[in-house]
C-alpha positions in Angstrom: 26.8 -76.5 79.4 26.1 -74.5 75.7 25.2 -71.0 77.1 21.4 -69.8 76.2 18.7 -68.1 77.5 15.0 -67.8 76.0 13.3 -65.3 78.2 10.9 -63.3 74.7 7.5 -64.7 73.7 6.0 -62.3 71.0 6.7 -63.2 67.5 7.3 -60.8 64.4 4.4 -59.1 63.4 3.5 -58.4 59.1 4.6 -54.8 58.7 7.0 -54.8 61.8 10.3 -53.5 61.6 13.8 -54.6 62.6 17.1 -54.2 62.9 20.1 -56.9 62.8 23.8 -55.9 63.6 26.5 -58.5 62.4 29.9 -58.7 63.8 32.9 -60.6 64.3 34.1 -59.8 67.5 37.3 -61.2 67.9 37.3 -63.1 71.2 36.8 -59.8 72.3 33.3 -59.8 73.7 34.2 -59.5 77.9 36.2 -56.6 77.3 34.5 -53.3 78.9 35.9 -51.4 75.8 34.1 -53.7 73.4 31.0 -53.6 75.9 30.8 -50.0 75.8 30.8 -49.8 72.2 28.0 -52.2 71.6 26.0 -50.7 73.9 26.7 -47.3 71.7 26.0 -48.7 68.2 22.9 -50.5 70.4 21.8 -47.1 70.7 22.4 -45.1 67.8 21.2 -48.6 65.5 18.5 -50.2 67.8 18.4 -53.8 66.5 16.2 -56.9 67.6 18.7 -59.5 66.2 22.3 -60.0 67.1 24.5 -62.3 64.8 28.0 -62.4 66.5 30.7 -64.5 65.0 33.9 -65.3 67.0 32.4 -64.4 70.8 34.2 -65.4 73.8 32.0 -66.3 76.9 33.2 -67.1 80.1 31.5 -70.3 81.7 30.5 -68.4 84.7 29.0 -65.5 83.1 27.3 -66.1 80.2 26.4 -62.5 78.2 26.8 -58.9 78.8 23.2 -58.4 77.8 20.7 -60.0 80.1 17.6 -58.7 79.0 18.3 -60.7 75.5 17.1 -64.4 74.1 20.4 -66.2 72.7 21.7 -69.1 72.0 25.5 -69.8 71.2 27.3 -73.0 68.8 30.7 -73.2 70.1 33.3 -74.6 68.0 35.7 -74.5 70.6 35.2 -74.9 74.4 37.3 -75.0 77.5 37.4 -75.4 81.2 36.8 -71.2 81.6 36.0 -70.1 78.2 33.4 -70.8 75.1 34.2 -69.4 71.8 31.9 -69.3 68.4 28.6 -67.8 67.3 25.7 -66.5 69.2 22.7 -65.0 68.0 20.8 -63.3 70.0 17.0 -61.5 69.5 14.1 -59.6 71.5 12.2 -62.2 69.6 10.8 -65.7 70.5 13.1 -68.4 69.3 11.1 -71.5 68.6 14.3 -73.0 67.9 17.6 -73.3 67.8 20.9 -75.6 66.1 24.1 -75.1 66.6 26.2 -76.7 64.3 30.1 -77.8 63.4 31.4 -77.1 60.1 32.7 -81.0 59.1 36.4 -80.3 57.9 38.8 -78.8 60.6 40.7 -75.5 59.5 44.3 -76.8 58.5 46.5 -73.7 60.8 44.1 -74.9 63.6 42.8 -78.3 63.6 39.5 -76.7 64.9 36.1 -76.7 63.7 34.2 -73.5 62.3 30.4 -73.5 63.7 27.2 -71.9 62.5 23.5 -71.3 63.8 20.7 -72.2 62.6 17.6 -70.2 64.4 13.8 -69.7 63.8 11.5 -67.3 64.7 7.9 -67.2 64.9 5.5 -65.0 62.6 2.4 -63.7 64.2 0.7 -64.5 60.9 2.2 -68.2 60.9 5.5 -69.8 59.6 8.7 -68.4 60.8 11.7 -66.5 60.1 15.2 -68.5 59.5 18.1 -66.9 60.7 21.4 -68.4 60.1 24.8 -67.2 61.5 27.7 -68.3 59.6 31.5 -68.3 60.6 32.6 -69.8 57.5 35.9 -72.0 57.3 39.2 -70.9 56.9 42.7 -72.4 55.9 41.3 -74.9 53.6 41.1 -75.8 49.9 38.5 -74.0 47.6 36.5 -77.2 46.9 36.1 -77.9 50.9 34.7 -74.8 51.5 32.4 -75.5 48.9 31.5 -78.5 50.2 31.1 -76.6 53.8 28.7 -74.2 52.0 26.5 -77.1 50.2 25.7 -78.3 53.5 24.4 -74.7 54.5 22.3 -74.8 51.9 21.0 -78.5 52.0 19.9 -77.4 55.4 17.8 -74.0 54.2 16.3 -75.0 51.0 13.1 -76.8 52.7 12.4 -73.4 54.2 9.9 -71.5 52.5 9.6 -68.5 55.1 12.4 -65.1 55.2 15.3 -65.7 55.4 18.5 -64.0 56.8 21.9 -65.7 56.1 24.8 -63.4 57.7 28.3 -63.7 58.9 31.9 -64.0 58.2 32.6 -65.6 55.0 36.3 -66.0 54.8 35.5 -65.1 51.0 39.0 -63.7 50.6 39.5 -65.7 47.2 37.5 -64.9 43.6 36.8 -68.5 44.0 35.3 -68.6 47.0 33.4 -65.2 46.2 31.5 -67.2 43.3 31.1 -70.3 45.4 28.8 -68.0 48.2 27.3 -66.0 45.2 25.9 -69.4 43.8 24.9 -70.4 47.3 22.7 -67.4 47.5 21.6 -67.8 44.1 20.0 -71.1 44.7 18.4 -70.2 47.9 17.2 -67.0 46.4 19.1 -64.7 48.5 19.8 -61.0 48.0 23.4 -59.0 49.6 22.2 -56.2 51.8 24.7 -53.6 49.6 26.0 -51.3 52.8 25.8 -47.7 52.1 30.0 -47.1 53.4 31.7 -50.7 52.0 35.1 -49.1 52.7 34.2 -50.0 56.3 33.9 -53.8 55.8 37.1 -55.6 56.8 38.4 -57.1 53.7 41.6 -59.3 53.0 42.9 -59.3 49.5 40.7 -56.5 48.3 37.8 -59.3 49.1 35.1 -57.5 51.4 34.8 -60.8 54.5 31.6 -60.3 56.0 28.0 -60.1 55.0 24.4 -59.8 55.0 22.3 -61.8 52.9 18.3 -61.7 52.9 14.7 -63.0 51.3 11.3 -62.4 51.6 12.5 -59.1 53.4 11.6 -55.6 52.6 15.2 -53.7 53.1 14.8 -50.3 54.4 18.5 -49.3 55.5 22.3 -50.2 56.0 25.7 -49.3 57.2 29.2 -50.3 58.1 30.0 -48.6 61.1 33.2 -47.7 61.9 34.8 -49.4 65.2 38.1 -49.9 64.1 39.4 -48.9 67.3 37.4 -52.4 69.0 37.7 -55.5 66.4 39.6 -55.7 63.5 35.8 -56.4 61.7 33.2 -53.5 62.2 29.8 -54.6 62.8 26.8 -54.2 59.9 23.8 -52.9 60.3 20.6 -53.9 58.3 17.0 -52.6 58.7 14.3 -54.7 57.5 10.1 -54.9 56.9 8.4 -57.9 57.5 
């Protein structure tokens, strides 16, 4: 069974404010040390979306936060343990696909996964929130190919849009690849106001948030090191 739970009815409201924190956990998300912390940027950054990349769930207990909607794509499960992306929100979800990335990563023979989730506007239409691990450990051209499918998915959507995650942009090439993505979707980066904080490899900043027919109001990298070798960021947006 894919761990989610849908327990919020009201939609997004014109005008309404929000928060989203993005993170890559690594596989760290059971640990009380990594559950404190959340719970601390929680209340210092209150947030109504969650976009977690590399959770960890046991199969017996789904999520440390049970008053939340979520839904999780795995890209790897076993008999104890599910692993990939969850988003979760204070927000109805009137929808919500999990996907597989099509290539396996080469060091890993696994698949990367992304979600795909929408959310309902009081005013009509919905907000598209996708949550992207991207692939790893393969050739340029495949994780452009990976990226093309993203965007074949999106581009029918005419409502806001939030597309967030870890890249895995840790090549020039790959860097232009997601910057033409965005392009062509009509996205903008949410610029965070301390970028030394974003893990980077290579000198290439890893993880992002990308946005449309958003007003942005705020961001920061916050400084965790001491949890995940990502820190989380934070984005304030007006509907």
């Amino acid at each position: 069974m894919i761990p989610q739970q849908f327990i919020h009815e009201h939609p997004i409201h014109h005008g309404e404010e929000f928060g989203v924190l993005c993170w890559n956990t690594q596989k760290l998300t059971e640990k009380p040390d990594f559950q404190r912390t959340l719970a601390r940027v929680l209340a210092d950054f209150p947030c109504l979306f969650l976009l977690l990349q590399e959770v960890k769930l046991s199969a017996k207990n789904n999520w440390p936060l049970p008053r939340w909607s979520y839904a999780v794509a795995p890209n790897m499960q076993t008999r104890r343990s599910i692993y990939g992306v969850l988003t979760a929100s204070q927000y109805a979800f009137t929808e919500a696909q999990a996907r597989l990335s099509r290539k396996r990563e080469g060091m890993f023979a696994t698949h990367k996964s992304y979600m795909l989730s929408y959310h309902a506007l009081a005013e009509g239409g919905s907000l598209l929130v996708v949550n992207v691990h991207a692939i790893n450990f393969v050739r340029t051209q495949q994780f452009s190919q990976e990226i093309e499918i993203i965007k074949e998915e999106i581009l029918g959507h005419k409502g806001p849009l939030i597309v967030a995650g870890d890249f895995n942009v840790w090549s020039r090439q790959r860097r232009l690849h997601l910057l033409q993505f965005c392009r062509s979707v009509g996205l903008k980066q949410a610029i965070m106001v301390d970028p030394h904080h974003i893990k980077t490899y290579r000198q290439h900043p890893l993880d992002f948030i990308f946005y449309r027919g958003l007003a942005l109001q705020e961001t920061l990298a916050i400084d965790t090191h001491t949890v995940s070798d990502h820190n989380p960021l934070y984005a304030r947006f007006k509907l």
